[in-house]
C-alpha positions as CSV (number, residue, x, y, z in Angstrom):
1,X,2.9,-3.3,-49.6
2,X,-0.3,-5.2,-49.0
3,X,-2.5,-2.4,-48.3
4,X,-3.9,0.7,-50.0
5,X,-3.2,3.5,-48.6
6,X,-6.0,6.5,-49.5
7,X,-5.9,9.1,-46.9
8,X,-3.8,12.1,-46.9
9,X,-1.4,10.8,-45.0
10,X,-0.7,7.8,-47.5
11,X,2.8,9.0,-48.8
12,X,4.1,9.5,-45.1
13,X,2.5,5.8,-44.0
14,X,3.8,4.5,-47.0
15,X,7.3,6.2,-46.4
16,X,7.3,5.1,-42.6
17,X,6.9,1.8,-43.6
18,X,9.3,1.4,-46.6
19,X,12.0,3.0,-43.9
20,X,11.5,0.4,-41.1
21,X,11.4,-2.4,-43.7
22,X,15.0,-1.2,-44.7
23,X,15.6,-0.8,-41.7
24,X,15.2,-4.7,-41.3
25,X,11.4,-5.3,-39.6
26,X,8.8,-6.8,-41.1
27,X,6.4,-4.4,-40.4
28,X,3.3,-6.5,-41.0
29,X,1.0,-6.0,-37.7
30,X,2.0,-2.3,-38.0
31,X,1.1,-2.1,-41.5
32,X,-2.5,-3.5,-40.9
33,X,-2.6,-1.5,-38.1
34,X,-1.4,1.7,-40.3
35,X,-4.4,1.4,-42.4
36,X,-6.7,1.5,-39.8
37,X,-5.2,4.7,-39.0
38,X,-5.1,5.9,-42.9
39,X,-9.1,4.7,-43.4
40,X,-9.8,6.7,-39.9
41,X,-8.5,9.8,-41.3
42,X,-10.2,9.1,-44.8
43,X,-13.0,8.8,-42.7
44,X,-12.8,12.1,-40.2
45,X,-10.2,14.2,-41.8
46,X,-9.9,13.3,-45.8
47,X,-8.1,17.1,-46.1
48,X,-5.2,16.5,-43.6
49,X,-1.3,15.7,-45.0
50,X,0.0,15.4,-41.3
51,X,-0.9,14.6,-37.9
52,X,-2.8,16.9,-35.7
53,X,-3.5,17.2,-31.7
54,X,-7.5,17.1,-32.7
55,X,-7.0,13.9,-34.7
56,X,-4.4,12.1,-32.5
57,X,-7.7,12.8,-29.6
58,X,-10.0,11.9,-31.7
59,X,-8.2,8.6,-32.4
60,X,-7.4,7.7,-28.8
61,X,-10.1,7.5,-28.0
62,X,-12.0,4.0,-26.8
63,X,-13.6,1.6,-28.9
64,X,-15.7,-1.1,-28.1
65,X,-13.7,-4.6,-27.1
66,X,-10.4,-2.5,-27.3
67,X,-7.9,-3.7,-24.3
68,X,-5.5,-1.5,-23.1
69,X,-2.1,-3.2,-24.9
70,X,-3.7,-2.6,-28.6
71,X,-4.7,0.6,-27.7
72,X,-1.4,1.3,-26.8
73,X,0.1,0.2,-30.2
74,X,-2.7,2.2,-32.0
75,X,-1.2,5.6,-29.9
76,X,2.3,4.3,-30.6
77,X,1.8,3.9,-34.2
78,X,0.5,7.3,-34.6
79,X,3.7,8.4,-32.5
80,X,6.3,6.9,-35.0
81,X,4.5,8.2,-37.9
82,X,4.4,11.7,-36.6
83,X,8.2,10.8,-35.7
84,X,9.1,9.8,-39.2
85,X,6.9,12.9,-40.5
86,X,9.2,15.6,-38.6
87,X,12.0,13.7,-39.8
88,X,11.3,14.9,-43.0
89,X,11.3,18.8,-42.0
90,X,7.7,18.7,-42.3
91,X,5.3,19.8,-38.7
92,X,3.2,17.1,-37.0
93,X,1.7,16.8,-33.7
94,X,3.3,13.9,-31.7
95,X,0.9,12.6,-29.1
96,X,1.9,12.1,-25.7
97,X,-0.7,10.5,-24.0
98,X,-4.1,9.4,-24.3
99,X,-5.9,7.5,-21.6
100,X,-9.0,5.5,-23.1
101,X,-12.3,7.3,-21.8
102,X,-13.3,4.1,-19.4
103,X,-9.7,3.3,-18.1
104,X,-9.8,3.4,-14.6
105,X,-7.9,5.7,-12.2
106,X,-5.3,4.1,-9.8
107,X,-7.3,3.5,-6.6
108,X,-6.4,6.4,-3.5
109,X,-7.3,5.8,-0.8
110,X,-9.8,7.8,2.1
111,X,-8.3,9.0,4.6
112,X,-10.2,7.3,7.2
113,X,-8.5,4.0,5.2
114,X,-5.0,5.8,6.2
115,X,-6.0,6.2,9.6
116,X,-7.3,2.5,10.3
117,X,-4.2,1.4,8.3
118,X,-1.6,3.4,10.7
119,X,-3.5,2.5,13.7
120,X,-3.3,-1.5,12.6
121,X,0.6,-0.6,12.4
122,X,0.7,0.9,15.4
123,X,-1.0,-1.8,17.1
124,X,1.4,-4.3,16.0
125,X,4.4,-2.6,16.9
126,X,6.3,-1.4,20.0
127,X,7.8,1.9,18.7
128,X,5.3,4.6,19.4
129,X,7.4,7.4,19.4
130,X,6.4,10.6,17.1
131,X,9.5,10.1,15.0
132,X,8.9,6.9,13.8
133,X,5.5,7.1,13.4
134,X,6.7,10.3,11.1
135,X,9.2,7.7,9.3
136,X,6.6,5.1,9.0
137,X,3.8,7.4,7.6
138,X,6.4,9.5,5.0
139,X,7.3,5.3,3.9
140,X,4.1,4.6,3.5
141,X,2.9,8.1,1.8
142,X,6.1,7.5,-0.6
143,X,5.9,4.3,-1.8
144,X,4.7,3.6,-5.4
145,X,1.0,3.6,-5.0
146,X,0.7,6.8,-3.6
147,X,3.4,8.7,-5.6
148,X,0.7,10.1,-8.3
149,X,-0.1,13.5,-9.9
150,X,-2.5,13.8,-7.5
151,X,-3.0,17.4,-6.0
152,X,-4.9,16.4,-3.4
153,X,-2.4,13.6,-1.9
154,X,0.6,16.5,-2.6
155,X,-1.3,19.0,-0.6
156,X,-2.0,16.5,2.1
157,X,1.9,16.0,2.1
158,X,2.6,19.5,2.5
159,X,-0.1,19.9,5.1
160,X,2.0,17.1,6.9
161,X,5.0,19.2,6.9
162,X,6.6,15.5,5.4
163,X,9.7,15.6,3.2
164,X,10.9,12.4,1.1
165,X,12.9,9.8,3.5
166,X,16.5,9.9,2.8
């Protein structure tokens, strides 16, 4: 090992690490990235032996000049070690998800941009009947950019009366 491990998480970091290098990896980025992690807990939680829900928050979240890929392998780190940590019979929290405070929210559109956009299509087309204005609308309401957790765009669904295009 090239690092020092201090926190109270070394013997599971150092564990984790032993494992995938048996395992055949290298290991090397993860390690330094590993010890980021360990002097973040000596830092902010010197008492904890595993990993938390507070702590895994705490350490999602952004930091200056961070882009969204190593931010990624920071969460997904902290995932595998929690991984290797039940492994062992022993509780850890295993984050999920954390979005970085400033990333930005796929873009929804109003729905005055809908409108202008179905009556563009309209306008370009000759099928004006209800039903496949209906087909064309549950299309366009289904494809990827619009399938999102959003309440607001699943009420507006319901409101419609649409169902998912077979």
């Amino acid at each position: 090992m090239t690092y020092i491990f201090e926190s109270g998480l070394a013997h599971h970091i150092e564990g984790l690490i032993q494992q995938k290098r048996a395992d055949g990896y290298a290991y090397n980025s993860e390690e330094k990235l590993l010890k980021r992690f360990d002097t973040f807990c000596v830092q902010n939680y010197p008492e904890l032996t595993t990993v938390t829900y507070e702590m895994a928050a705490k350490w999602s979240e952004a930091r200056p000049g961070e882009g969204d890929a190593y931010h990624n392998r920071c969460m997904s780190l902290v995932k595998v070690l929690s991984e290797y940590i039940l492994s062992l019979g022993q509780e850890a929290y295993i984050p999920n998800f954390f979005c970085k405070a400033y990333r930005p929210v796929l873009y929804i559109p109003s729905k005055e941009e809908v409108k202008e956009l179905l009556q563009k299509m309209d306008s370009r087309t000759s099928h004006n009947s209800e039903q496949f204005r209906l087909d064309r609308e549950c299309k366009i309401l289904f494809s990827p950019i619009f399938l999102l957790r959003s309440a607001s765009v699943r009420r507006a669904i319901a409101k419609m009366g649409a169902h998912r295009p077979g």
